[in-house]
BAVO-83214 format. One record per residue (C-alpha): residue number from 1; x, y, z. Coordinates in steps of 0.001 Angstrom, whole numbers, plus 500000, padded with zeros to 6 digits. Example, Ala and Ser with C-alpha at 12.3 -4.5 7.8 and 13.67 -1.06 7.14 Angstrom:
2
(1, (512300, 495500, 507800))
(2, (513670, 498940, 507140))
***
This chain:
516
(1, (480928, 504714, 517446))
(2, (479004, 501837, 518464))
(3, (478502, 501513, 522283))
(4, (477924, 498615, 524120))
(5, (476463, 498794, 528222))
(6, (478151, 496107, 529383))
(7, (481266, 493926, 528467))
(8, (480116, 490917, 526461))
(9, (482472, 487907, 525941))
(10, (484921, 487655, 522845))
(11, (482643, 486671, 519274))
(12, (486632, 485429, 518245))
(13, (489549, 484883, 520651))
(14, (492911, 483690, 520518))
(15, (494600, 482043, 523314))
(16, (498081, 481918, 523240))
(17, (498578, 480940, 519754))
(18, (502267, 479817, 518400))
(19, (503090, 479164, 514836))
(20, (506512, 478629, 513516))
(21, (508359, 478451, 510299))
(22, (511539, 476239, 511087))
(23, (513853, 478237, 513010))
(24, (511187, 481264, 512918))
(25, (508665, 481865, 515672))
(26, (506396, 483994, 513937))
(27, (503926, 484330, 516743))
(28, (505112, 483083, 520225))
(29, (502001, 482732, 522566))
(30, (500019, 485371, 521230))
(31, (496267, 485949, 522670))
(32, (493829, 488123, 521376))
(33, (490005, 489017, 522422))
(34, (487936, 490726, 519495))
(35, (484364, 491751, 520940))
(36, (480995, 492383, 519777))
(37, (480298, 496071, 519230))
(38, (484035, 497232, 519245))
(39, (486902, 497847, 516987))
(40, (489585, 496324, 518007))
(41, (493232, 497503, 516412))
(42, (496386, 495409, 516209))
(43, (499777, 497195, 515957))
(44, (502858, 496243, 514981))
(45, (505379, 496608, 512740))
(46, (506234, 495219, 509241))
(47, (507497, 491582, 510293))
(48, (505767, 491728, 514204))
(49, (503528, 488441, 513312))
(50, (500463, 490771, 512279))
(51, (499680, 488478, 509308))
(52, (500371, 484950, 510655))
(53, (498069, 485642, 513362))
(54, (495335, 487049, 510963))
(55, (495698, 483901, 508939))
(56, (495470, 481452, 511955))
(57, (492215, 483363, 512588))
(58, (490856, 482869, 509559))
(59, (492067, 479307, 509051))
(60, (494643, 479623, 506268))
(61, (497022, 478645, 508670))
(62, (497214, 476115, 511562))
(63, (498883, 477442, 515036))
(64, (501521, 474695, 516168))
(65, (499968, 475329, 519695))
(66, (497428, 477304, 521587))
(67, (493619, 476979, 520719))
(68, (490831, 479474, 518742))
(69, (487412, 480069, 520671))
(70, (484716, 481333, 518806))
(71, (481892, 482424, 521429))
(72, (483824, 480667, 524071))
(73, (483780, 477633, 522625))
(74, (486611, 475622, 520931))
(75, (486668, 475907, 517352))
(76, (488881, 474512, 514830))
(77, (489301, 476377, 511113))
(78, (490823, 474064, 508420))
(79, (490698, 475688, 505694))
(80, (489308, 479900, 505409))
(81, (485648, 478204, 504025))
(82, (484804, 477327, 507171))
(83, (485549, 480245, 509131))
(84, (483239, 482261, 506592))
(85, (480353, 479789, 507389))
(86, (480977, 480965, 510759))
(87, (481041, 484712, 510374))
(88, (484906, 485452, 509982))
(89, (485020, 487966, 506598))
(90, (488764, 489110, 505894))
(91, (490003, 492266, 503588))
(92, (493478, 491064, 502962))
(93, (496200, 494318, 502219))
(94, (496967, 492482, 498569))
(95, (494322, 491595, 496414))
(96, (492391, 488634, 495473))
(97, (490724, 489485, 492256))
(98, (490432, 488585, 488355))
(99, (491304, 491313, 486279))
(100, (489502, 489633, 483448))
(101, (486298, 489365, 484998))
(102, (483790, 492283, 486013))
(103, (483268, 492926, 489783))
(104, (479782, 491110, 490221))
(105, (481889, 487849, 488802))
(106, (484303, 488329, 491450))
(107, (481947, 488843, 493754))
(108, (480090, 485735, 493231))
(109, (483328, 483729, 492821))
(110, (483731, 484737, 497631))
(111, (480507, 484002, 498143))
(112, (478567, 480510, 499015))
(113, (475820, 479241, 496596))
(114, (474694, 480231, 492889))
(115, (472920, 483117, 492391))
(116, (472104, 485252, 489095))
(117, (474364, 487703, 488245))
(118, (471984, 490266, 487800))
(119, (470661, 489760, 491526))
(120, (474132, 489646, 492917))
(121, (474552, 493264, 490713))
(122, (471209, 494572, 492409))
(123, (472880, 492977, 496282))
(124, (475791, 495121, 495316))
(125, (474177, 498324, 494685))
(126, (472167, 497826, 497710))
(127, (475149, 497963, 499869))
(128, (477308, 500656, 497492))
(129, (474284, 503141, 498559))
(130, (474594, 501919, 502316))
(131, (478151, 502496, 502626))
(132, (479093, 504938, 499793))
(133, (481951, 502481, 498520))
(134, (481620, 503784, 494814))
(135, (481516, 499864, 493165))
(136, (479884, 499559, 489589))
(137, (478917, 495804, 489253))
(138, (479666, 495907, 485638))
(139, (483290, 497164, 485154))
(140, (486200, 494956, 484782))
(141, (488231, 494499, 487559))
(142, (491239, 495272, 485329))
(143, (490208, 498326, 484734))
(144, (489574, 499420, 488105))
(145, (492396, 501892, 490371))
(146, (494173, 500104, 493130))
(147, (491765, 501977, 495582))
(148, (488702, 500968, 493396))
(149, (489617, 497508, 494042))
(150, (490459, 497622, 497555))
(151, (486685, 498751, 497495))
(152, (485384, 495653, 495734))
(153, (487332, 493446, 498191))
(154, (485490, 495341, 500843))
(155, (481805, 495134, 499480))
(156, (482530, 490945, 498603))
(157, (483061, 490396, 502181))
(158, (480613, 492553, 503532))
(159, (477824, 490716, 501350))
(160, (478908, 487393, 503341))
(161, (477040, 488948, 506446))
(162, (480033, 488632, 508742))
(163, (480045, 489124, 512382))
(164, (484159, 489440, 512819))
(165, (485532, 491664, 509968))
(166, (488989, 491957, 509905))
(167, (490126, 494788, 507881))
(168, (493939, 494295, 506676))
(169, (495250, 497975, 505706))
(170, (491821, 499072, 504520))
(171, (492803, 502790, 503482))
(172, (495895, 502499, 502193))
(173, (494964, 503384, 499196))
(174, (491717, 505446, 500002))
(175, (491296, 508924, 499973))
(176, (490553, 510568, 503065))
(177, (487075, 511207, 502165))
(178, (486785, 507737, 501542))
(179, (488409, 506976, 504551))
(180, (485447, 508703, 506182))
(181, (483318, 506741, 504292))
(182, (484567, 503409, 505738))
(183, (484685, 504587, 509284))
(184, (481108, 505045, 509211))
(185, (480676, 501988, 508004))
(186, (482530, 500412, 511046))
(187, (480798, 502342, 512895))
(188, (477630, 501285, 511633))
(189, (479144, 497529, 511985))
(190, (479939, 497704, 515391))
(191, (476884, 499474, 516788))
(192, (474833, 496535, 514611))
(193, (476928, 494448, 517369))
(194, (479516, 493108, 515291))
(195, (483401, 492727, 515901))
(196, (485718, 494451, 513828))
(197, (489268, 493874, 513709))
(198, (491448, 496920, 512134))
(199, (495069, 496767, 510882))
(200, (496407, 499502, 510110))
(201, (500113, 502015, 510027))
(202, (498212, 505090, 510668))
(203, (497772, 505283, 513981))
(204, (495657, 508787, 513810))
(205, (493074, 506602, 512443))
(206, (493202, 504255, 514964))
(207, (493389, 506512, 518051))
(208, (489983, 507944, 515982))
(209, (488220, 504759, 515354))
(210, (489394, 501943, 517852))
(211, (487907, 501158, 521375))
(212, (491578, 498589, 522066))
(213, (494541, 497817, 520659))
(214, (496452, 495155, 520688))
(215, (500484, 495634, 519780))
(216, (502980, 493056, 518303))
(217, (506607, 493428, 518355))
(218, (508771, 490253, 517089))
(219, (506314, 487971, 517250))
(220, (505222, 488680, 520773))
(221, (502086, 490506, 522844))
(222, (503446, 493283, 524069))
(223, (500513, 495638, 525502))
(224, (496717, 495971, 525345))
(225, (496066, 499774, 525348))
(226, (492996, 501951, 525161))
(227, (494329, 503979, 521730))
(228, (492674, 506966, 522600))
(229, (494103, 507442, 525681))
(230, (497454, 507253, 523536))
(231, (499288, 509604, 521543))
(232, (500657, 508930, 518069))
(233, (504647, 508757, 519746))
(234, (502910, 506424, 522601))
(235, (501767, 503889, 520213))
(236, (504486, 504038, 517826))
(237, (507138, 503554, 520431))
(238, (504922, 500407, 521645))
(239, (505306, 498965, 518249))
(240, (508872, 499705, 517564))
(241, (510509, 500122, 521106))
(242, (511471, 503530, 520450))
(243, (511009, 506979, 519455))
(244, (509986, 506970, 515589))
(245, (511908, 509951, 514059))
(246, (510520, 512306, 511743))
(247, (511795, 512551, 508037))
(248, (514487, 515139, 508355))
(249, (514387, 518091, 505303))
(250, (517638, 518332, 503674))
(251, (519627, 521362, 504066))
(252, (518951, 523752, 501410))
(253, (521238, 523243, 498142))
(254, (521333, 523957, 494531))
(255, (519780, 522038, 492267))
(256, (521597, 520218, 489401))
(257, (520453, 519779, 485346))
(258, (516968, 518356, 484520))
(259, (516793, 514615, 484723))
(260, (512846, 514179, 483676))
(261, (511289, 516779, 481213))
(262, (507998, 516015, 480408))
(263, (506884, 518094, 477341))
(264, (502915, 518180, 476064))
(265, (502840, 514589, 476787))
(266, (499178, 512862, 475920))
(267, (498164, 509376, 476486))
(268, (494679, 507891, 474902))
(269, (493049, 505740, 477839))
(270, (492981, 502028, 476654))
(271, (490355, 501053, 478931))
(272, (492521, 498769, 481717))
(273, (494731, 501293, 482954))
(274, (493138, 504361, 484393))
(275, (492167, 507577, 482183))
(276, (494124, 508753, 479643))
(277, (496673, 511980, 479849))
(278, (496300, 515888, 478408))
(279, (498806, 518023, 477634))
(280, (501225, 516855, 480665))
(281, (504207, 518858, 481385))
(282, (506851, 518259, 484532))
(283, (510412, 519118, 485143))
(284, (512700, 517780, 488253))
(285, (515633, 518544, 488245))
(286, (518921, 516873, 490075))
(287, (518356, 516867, 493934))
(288, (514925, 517698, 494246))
(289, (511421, 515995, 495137))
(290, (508388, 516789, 493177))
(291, (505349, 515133, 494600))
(292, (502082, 514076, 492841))
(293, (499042, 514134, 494602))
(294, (495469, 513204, 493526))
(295, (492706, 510616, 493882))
(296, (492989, 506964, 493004))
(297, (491788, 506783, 489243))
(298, (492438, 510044, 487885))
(299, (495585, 509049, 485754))
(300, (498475, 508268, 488016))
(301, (498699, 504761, 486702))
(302, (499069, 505659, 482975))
(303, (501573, 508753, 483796))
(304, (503729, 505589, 485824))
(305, (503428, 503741, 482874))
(306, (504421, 505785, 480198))
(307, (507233, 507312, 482572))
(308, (508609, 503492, 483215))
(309, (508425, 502770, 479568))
(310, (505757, 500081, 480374))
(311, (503437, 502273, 477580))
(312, (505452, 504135, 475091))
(313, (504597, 507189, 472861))
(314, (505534, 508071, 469044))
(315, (506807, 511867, 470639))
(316, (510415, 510649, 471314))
(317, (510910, 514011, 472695))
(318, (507423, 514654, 475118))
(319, (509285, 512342, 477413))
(320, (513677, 513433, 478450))
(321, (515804, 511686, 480474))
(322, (518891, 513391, 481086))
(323, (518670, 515147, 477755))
(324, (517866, 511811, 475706))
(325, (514605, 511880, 474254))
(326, (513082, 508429, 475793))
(327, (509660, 508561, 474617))
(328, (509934, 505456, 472501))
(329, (512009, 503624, 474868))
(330, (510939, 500454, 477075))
(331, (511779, 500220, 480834))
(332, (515277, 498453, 480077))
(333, (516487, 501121, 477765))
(334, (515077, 503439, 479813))
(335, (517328, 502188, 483253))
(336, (520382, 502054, 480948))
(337, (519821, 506104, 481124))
(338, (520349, 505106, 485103))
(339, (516516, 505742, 485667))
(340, (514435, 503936, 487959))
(341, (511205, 503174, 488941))
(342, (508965, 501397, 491914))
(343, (505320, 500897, 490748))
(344, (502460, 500875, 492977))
(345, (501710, 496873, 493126))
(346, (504547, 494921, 495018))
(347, (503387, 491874, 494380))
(348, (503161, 490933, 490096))
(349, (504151, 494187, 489419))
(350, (507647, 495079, 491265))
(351, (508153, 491453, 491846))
(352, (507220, 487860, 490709))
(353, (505486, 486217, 493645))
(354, (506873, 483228, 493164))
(355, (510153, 484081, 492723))
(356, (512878, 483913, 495222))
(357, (514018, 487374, 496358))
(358, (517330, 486580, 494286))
(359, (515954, 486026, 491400))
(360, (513501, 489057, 491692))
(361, (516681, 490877, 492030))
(362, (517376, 490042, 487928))
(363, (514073, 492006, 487185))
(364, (515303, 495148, 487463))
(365, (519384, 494702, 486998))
(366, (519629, 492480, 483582))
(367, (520408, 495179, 481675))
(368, (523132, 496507, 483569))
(369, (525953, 494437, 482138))
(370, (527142, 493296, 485493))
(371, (525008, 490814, 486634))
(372, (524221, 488969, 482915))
(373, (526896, 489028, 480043))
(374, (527141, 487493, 476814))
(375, (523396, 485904, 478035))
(376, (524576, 483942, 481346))
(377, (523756, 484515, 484875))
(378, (526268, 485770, 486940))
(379, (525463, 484005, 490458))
(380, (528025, 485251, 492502))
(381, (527427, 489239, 491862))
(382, (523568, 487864, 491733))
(383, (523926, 487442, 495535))
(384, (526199, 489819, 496343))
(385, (524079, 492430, 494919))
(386, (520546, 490527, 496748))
(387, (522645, 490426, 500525))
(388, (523555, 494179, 499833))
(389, (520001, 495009, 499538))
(390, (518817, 492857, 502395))
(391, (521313, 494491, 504893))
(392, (521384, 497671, 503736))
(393, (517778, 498201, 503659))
(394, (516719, 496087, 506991))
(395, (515169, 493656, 504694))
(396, (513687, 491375, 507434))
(397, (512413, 487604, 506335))
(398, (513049, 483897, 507704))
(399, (515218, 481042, 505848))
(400, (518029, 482468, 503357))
(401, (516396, 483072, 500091))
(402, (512741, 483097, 500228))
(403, (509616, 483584, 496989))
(404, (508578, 487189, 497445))
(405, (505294, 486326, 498287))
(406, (506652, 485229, 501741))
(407, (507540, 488901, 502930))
(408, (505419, 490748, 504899))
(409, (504862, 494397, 502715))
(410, (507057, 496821, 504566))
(411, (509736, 494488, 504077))
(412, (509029, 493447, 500510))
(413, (508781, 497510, 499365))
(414, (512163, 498237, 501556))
(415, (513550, 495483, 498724))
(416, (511918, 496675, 495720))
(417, (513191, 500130, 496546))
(418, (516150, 499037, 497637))
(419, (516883, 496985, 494954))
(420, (516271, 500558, 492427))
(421, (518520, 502828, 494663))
(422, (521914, 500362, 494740))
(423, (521733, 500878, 490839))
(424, (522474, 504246, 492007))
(425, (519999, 506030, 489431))
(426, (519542, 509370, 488708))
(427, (516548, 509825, 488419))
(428, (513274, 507139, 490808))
(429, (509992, 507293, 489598))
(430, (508134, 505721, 492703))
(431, (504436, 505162, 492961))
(432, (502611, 504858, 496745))
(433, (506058, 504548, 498345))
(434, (504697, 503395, 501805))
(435, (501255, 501944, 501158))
(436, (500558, 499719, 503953))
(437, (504205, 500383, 505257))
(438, (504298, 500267, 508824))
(439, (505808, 503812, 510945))
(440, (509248, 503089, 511046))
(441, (509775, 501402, 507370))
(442, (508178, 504060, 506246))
(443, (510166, 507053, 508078))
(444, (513420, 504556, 506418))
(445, (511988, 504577, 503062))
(446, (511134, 508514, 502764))
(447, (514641, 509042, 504656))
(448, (516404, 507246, 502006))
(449, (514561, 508791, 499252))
(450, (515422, 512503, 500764))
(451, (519311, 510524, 500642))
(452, (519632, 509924, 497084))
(453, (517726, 514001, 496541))
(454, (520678, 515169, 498422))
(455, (523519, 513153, 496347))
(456, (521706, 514760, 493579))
(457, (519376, 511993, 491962))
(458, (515760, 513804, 490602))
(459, (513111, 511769, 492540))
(460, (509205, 512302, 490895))
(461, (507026, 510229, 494112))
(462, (503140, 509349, 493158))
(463, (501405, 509634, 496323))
(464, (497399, 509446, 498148))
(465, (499150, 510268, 501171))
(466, (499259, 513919, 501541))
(467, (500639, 513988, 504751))
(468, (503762, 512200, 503531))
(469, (504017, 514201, 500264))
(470, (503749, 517573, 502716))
(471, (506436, 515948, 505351))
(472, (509008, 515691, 502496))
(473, (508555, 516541, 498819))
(474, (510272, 519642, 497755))
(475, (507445, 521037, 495769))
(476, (503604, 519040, 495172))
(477, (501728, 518797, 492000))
(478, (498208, 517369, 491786))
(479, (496524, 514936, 488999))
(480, (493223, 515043, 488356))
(481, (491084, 513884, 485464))
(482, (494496, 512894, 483704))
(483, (495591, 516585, 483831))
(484, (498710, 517813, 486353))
(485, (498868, 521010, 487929))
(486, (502327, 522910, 487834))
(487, (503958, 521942, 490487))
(488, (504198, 524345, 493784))
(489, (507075, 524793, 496471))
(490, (505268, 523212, 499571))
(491, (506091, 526625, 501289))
(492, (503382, 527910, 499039))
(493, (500494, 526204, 498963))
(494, (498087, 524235, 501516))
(495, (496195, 521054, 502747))
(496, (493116, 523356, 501632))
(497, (494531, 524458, 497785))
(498, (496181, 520766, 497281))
(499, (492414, 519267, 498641))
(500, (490575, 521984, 495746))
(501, (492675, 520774, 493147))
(502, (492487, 517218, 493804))
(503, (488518, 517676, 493600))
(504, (488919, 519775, 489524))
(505, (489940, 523053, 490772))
(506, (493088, 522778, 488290))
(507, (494996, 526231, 489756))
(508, (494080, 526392, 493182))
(509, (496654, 524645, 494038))
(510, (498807, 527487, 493538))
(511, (496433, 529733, 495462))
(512, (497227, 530529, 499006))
(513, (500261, 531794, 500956))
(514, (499609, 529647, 503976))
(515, (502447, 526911, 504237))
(516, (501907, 523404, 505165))
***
């Protein structure tokens, strides 16, 4: 990492910064110091003010009190144009991009003045072969992987020159070696002597990458700590206050009747959702997790989709849900057979943004007959049903019934998923379960999934996170090139086979005795 031999003062520095929304102080007197040539972390939970402070930084919000210096000096930012002019580049967690447009269009669209497209294209390449972010100028956004577009994000504000990038979740949805990929290019930021600001859940990456850290609980500072002279508990009982506890693996039990069979299932690409399908066939049976690994792109979108319903199939019978062939079905017939499913995007996928969480709570639970008969909204169980969710899933949020957009993501996934499980499926289809989930949503959300496995619901989780899939899926599959491997028992395979497999190596990841 980038070294510095002395100390130099902060490029960006918050002093004591307050912002409130009516009765909630989302950041109560919070200071910050982000230097040239480090890479500063900040920690904190789903909910601890991580995001309100990044936007007062930035200048999409105002603080109610406290000031901003930039180089020591004063500075004001009304609106997030004018901290760019001065060198403040943000990668937000959720997207800001046109699907309809290609990615040099986008590009242009973040970045000051006019220039041609096809010099933009060539500025693009240029910095794809500096930092290995895989970005073709000429795709269509809405073609592109989650990860692919996190990547875009990335290069856009990197082309603005900045000397204070803040990096919101970066590798969420990378794979590790892309992960790699990005450190270097901090790396390569911060030795060039600029400031980098890193937000991220996984703190093995920040105890790697990160000279500070700065950690947020409730709204408040509570420590500045050198990360690698932390452990992963250290840090994660800084954020939360106490221990974090590990997903516990049920107790072994017998497994019930199929709930998803998945018979020689194949999917033509259709050029805006990820590569098409061959010959894919699954079975999970009641009280079991299968987990599917594999790299951003290679088909996990279109198997979600035509699971959901969201894509359907002529084969009636390629796709089973507790013994009803469901190929043709859409995702409302499909939950009437008490399936349900979590996509990958929170926000304008699992819920309308501007929405109120109540009303996101129809999305899913129309069809059940309790909530809308005869064509009317049923208020009353409406709400019933949304405060159920929000206290039995820690759904954390200010004022009584806010647009979804207002909820930070831990909290926002611990509703979507909450709002599947009280239908008390089945059978959950659920895609990047804890993307950008902080450590102790995310030990709630896998702990509740490993619940409803042991009262017998089938539970199929899409997952870049290998770790996770290895901490509590029953037995791992892997996707590649729009093919799936049979799934293996975790017992029986490895980080190694799963890694071979996720690069072509179709069977290896049944090779190897070593367990996980």
């Amino acid at each position: 990492m980038g070294e510095t031999s002395h100390r130099p003062k902060s490029l960006l520095e918050a002093v004591e910064l307050t912002k409130r929304f009516g009765s909630l102080v989302a950041n109560d007197r919070v200071s910050l110091a982000i230097r040239a040539g480090e890479t500063h972390a900040l920690l904190g939970e789903n909910g601890a003010g991580k995001s309100t402070l990044v936007k007062m930084l930035c200048g999409l919000l105002q603080p109610d009190s406290g000031e901003l210096l930039y180089e020591g000096v004063p500075v004001v930012f009304p609106d997030p144009a004018s901290s760019r002019a001065r060198g403040v580049g943000v990668v937000f967690q959720h997207f800001a991009l046109f699907d309809a447009m290609t990615v040099v269009e986008n590009v242009a669209l973040g970045l000051p003045g006019h220039q041609p497209l096809s010099v933009l294209a060539a500025r693009i390449d240029a910095c794809v072969h500096r930092y290995g972010l895989e970005v073709e100028p000429y795709r269509r956004v809405g073609e592109l992987s989650v990860g692919e577009r996190q990547r875009v994000e990335i290069v856009r504000c990197l082309l603005g020159d900045p000397r204070v990038l803040i990096l919101d979740e970066p590798t969420s949805v990378l794979t590790p070696d892309e992960s790699e990929n990005l450190f270097r290019t901090v790396d390569l930021l911060t030795a060039e002597g600029r400031a980098v600001l890193f937000i991220s859940h996984k703190l093995d990456e920040v105890r790697r990458l990160c000279h500070r850290a700065t950690v947020l609980r409730g709204g408040r500072f509570i420590a500045e700590v050198d990360p690698q002279q932390e452990s992963f508990a250290s840090l994660a009982r800084l954020m939360v206050g106490a221990d974090v506890p590990r997903t516990p693996r049920a107790a072994t039990h017998a497994l019930g009747e199929p709930r998803l069979l998945v018979r020689h299932l194949n999917l033509a690409g259709d050029g805006s959702r990820g590569s098409a399908l061959h010959d894919i066939n699954l079975e999970i049976r009641a009280g079991e997790i299968v987990g599917i690994a594999g790299v951003a792109g290679n088909g996990q979108t279109a198997l979600f989709d035509v699971l959901s319903g969201e894509r359907t199939v002529q084969d009636r019978e390629s796709i089973v849900i507790s013994t009803v062939p469901a190929g043709g079905f859409g995702p409302t017939e499909r939950r009437a057979l008490r399936a349900g499913f979590v996509p990958e995007e929170r926000l304008g996928h699992a819920a309308a943004p501007d929405l109120c969480l109540s009303d996101n709570v129809l999305l899913t639970t129309h069809g059940d007959g309790q909530i809308v008969t005869a064509d009317i909204i049923r208020r009353s169980p409406l709400f019933a049903r949304f405060k159920q969710i929000v206290k039995g899933f820690d759904v954390r949020f200010g004022g009584k019934d806010p647009k979804a957009r207002r909820l930070s993501g831990g909290n926002l996934q611990k509703f979507v998923i909450g709002r599947e499980v009280l239908r008390d499926p089945v059978l959950i289809v659920v895609d990047q379960p804890t993307w950008g989930v902080d450590a102790s949503a995310a030990a709630f959300i896998r702990t509740t999934l490993r619940q409803r496995a042991a009262e017998g619901c089938a539970v199929l989780v899409v997952s870049q996170d290998l770790d996770e899939l290895l901490e509590f899926a029953d037995r791992i599959a892997v996707m590649s090139e729009g093919r799936l491997t049979e799934p293996v028992p975790v017992e029986e395979t490895s980080r190694e086979a799963i890694g071979l497999a996720m690069g072509g190596a179709h069977r290896a990841a049944g090779e190897g005795s070593h367990a996980a």
